[in-house]
N, C-alpha and C positions, 0 to 999 in steps of 0.2 A: 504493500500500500504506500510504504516512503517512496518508494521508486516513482508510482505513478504520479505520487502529490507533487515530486519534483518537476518530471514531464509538463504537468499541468500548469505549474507556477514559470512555468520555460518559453519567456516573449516570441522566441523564433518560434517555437513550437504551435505558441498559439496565432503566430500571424500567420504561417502556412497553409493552419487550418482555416481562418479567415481566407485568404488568398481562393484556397480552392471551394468551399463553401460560396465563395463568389461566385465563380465558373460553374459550379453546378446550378446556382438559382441560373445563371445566362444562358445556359443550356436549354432549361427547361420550356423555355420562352420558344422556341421554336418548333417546329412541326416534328414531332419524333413518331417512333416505335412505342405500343406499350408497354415491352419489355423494359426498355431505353428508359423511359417514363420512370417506369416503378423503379428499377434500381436507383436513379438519379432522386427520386424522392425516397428511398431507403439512406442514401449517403447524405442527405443534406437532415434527413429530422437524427441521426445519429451524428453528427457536429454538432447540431443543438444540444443533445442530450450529454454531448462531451462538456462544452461550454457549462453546461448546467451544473455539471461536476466541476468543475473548473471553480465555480462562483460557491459552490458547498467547501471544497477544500483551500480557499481563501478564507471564507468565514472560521474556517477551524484553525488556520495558522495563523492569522492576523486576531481574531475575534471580532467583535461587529464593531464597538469602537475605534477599532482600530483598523480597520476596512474600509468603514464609512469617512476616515479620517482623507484620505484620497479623492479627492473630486476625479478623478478616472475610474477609479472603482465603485462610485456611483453611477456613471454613464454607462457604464460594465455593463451593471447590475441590472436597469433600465432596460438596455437593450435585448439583454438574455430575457427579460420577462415578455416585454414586447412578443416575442419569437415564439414564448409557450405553446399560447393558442392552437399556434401551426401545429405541435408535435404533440398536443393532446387529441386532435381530432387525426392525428393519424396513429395514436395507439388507440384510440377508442371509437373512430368512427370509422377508420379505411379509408377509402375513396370514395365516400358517398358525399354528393353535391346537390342530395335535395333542398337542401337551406341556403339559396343564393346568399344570405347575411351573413352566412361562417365563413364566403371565402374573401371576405373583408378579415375577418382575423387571421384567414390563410395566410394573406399576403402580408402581415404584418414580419415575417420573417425576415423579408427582404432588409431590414430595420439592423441585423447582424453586422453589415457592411460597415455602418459607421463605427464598428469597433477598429477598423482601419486607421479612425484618424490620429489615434495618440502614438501612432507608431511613426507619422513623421517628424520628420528631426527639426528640433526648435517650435514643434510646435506650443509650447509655452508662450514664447517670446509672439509668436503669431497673435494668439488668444489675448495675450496680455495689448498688443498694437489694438486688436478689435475693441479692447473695452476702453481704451484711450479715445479713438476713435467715437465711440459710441458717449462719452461725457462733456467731448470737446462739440460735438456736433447735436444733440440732444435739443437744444435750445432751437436754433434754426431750423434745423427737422420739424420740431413740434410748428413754428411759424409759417414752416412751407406746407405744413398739412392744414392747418386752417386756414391759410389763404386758397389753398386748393378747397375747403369743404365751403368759402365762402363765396364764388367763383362759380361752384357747383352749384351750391342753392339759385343762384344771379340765373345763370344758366339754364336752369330748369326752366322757371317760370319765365324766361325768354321766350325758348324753344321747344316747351315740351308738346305743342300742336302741332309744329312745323316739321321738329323730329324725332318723334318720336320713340323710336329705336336707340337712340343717341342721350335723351332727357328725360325720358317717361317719369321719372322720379327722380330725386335726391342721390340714391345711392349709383343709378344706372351715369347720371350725370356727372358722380364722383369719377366715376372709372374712364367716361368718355375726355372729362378735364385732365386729368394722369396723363392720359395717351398721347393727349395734345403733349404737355409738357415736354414728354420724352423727344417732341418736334419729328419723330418718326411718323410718317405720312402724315401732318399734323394741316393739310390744306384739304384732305378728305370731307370734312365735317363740311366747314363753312362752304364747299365747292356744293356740297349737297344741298346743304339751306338755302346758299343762293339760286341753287337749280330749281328751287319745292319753294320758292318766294317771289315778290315783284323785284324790282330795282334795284330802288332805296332798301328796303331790308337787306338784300346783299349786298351791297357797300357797304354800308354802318356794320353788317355780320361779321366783312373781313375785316373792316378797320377793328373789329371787338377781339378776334381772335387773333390778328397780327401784335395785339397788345398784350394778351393773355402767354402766345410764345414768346414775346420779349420777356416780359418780368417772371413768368413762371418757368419756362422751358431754360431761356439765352442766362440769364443771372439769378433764378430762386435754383432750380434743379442744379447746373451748375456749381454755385455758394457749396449748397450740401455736399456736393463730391469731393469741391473742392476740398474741403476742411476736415472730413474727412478721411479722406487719402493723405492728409499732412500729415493728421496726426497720427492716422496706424502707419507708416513709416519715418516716424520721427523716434528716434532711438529713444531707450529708456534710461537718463541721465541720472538718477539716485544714486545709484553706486560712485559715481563720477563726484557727484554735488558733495558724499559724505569727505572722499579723498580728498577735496578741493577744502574743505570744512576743517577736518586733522591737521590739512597742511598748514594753514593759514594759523590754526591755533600755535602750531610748532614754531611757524616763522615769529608769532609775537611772542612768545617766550624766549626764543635767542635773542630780538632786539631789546626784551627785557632783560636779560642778562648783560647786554651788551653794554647798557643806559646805564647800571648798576656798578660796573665796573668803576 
């Protein structure tokens, strides 16, 4: 049993099994044999049932406070539950698919994959950039999303006659104002309104929307990337700052030594 626990606690070991668990859910995606079928879903609900083991013989060696002390060993854990579903209706149901609703927990297996991610290198340093990111930009985000849900409301009751496919409501109009921003085919809309209007409404329509891609699209979407992207690739300076802090204490203790003399 030491032998296997060690196995089981053995990163290559377990990314391998990742790896190929990956390839057999990819496989199964295509038109096979039922042979093919069944074995391929024989080797993938037995990975889970490894994993599973895997996440018991952690709890025994680490114990649970000390398990849970790892924010990866929660996403683990997470993920391996996630996957259950799949591998109880195949030790207990087979292959039966009269409950279109179970193969919604079927597929939750696919969910295994993201135990991939802690295996790339730095990904700390990544995570840590994204949550920098997400504090330094938060503010503007939230600004950019109300001006888009105010934008939206405007919107609606513009065009919700005219288009409505495009405005019918608040929320449909949210999605269609987004789209615009993104400035990807963002002359679609008003080309339509002015198509399904007189004149004047299509003038003022474009002039309305050539304003909305300026501030929303050209400099709100934009702002957000930008700031962003500065700050998840803006190195993480603390260690630097403390060095810089020590030193400085050191340098005014020798000019105090020095004064003293």
């Amino acid at each position: 049993m030491r032998k296997i626990g060690k196995i089981l606690l053995n990163d290559r070991f377990i990314l391998g099994l990742i790896i190929a668990n990956s390839i057999v859910i990819f496989l199964q995606g295509f038109e096979l044999t039922k042979l093919l079928k069944t074995y391929l879903i024989l080797v993938d609900n037995l990975i889970t049932l490894i994993f599973l083991f895997e996440l018991i013989v952690k709890l025994n060696s680490f114990g649970f406070k000390g398990y849970v002390k790892s924010n990866w060993n929660i996403f683990d854990a997470i993920l391996i539950i996630l996957a259950l579903p799949s591998l109880y209706f195949w030790l207990f149901n087979g292959e039966s698919h009269q409950l279109d609703y179970l193969l919604v927990l079927r597929i939750a297996r696919v969910f295994k994959f993201f135990r991939f991610i802690h295996f790339f290198p730095k990904i700390d340093h990544l995570i840590n950039g994204v949550q920098r990111a997400l504090k330094a930009s938060i503010v503007v985000l939230l600004g950019f999303l109300v001006y888009n849900f105010v934008i939206s409301v405007l919107s609606c009751f513009f065009y919700r006659d005219i288009a409505p496919e495009y405005f019918s409501n608040p929320l449909v109009s949210f999605y269609s104002i987004f789209k615009i921003f993104t400035v990807e085919g963002w002359y679609e809309i008003p080309d339509f309104i002015s198509t399904n209007s007189n004149e004047t409404i299509g003038f003022l329509t474009k002039i309305y929307f050539v304003l909305i891609v300026i501030t929303g699209g050209v400099f709100g979407l934009s702002l957000v990337n930008s700031i962003f992207v500065d700050a998840m690739v803006s190195d993480n300076n603390d260690d630097l700052e403390k060095k810089i802090e020590i030193l400085e204490k050191k340098i005014d203790i020798l000019i105090d030594k020095q004064l003293n003399k």
